[in-house]
C-alpha positions as CSV (number, residue, x, y, z in Angstrom):
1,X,-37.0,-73.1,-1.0
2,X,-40.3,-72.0,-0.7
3,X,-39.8,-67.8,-0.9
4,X,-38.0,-65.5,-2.6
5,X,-35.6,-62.8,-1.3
6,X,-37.9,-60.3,-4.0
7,X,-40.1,-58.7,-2.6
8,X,-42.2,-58.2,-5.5
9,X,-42.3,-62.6,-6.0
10,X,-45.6,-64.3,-4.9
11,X,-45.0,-68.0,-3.3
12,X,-48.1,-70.2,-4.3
13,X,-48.9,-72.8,-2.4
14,X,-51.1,-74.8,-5.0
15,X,-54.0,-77.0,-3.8
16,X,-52.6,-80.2,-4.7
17,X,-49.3,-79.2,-2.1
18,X,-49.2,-80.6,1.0
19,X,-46.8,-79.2,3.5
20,X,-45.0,-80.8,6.6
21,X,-43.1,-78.2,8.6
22,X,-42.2,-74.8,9.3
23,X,-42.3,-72.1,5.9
24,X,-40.7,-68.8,6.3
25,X,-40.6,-66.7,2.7
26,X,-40.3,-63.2,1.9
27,X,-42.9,-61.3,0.5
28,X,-46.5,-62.2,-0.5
29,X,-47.5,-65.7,-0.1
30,X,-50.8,-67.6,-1.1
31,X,-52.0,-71.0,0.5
32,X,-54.7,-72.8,-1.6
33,X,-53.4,-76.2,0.4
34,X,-52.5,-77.6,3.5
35,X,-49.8,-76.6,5.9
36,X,-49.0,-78.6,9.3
37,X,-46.5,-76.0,10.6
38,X,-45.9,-72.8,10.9
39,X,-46.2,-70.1,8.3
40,X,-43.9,-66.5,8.8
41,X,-44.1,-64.0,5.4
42,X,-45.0,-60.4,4.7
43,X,-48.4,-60.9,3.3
44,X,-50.4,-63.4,3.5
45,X,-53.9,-64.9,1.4
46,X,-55.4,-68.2,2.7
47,X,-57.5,-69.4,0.0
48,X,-61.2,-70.8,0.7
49,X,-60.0,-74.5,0.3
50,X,-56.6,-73.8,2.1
51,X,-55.8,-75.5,5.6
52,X,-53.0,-74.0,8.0
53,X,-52.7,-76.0,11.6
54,X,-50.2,-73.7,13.4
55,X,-49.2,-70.3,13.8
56,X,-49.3,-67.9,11.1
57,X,-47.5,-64.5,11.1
58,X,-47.3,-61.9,8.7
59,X,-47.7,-57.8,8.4
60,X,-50.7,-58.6,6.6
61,X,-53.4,-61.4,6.5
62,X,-56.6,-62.4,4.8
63,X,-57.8,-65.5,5.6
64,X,-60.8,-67.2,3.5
65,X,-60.1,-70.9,4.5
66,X,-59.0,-72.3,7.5
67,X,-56.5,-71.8,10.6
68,X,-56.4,-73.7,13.6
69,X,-54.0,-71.9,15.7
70,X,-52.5,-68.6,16.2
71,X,-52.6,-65.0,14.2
72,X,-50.2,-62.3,14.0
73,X,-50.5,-59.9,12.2
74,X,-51.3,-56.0,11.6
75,X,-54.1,-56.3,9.3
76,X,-56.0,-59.4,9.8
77,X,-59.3,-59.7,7.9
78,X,-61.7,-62.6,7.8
79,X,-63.4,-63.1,4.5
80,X,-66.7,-64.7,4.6
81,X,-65.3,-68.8,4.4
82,X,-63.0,-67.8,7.0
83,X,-62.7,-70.7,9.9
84,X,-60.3,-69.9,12.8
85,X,-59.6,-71.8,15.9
86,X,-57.0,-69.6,17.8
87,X,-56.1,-66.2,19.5
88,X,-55.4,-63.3,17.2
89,X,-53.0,-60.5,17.8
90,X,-53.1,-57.5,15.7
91,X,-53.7,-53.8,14.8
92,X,-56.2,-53.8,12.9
93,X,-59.5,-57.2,12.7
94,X,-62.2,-57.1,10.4
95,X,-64.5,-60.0,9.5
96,X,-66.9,-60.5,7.2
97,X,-70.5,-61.9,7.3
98,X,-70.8,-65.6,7.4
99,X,-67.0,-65.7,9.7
100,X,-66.2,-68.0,12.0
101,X,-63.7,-67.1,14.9
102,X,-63.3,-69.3,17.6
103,X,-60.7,-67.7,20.0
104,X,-59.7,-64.5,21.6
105,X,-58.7,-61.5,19.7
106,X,-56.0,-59.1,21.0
107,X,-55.3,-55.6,20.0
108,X,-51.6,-55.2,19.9
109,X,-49.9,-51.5,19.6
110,X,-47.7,-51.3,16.7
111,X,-45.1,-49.6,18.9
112,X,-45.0,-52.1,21.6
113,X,-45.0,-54.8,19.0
114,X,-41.9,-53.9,17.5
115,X,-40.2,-53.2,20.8
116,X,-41.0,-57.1,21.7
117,X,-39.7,-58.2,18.7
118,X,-36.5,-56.1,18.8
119,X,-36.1,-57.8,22.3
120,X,-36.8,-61.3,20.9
121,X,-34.6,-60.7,18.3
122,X,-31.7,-59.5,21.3
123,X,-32.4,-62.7,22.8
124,X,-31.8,-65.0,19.5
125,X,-28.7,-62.8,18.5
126,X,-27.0,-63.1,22.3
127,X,-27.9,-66.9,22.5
128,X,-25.7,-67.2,19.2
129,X,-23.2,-65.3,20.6
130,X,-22.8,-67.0,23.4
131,X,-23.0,-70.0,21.4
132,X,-19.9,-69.4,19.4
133,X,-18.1,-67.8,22.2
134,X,-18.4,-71.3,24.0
135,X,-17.3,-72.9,20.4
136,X,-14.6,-71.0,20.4
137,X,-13.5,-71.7,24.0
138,X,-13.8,-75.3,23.2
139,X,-11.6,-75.3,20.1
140,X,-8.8,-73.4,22.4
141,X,-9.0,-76.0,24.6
142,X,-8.8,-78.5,21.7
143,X,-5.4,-76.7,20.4
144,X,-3.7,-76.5,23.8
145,X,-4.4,-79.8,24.4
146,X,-3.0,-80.9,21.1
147,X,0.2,-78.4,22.0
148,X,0.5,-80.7,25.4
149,X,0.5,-84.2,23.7
């Protein structure tokens, strides 16, 4: 809805939008308005006027409006309208004169970065698993039951 499975596509998020919920899009995304969820992409641009409350997480972020709530990212930099209330994990921080950063920042190896998301991303596939194993144990059980009336 809101991305694009091209890379090469930029998702504007105009200032007139107002958005109530989680956004996940592929590729490059710019916020000029106001998001009350959570925003996952590839690249990221908060505009000056823009307004994120939850966590944002992308390879890359440049944030020139405001977030309240957590970074991830490799690259983070913090232009000079930049406003954030939360912890930021990354590779690499930079901010700009006139930044505001309310929060801790937390250097995050690149290595052990992807290791925890290959493990949360083990957890996720084994909980489906296991969810369709027990849906298919249940539908059994619905066919033998069928057999027996």
């Amino acid at each position: 809805m809101f991305g694009s499975s091209d890379n090469n596509e930029e998702t504007l998020i105009a200032a007139s939008l107002k958005i109530e919920g989680k956004v996940i899009a592929d590729g490059f995304v710019r916020v000029h308005g106001k998001i009350n969820g959570d925003l996952q992409c590839t690249s990221l641009v908060i505009g000056p006027n823009a307004e994120i409350t939850g966590s944002v997480s992308a390879d890359s972020v440049v944030v020139d409006g405001r977030v309240e709530g957590p970074i991830r990212g490799d690259d983070v930099v913090l232009k000079s309208q930049a406003h954030v209330l939360g912890d930021i994990y990354h590779t690499s921080l930079s901010m700009d004169k006139g930044a505001v950063f309310d929060g801790r920042s937390k250097m995050v190896d690149k290595e052990k970065k992807a290791a925890l998301e290959k493990k949360a991303d083990a957890k996720t596939d084994g909980a489906s698993a296991s969810s369709s194993a027990s849906s298919s144990s249940s539908a059994q059980q619905q066919a033998k039951s069928t057999k027996a009336a």
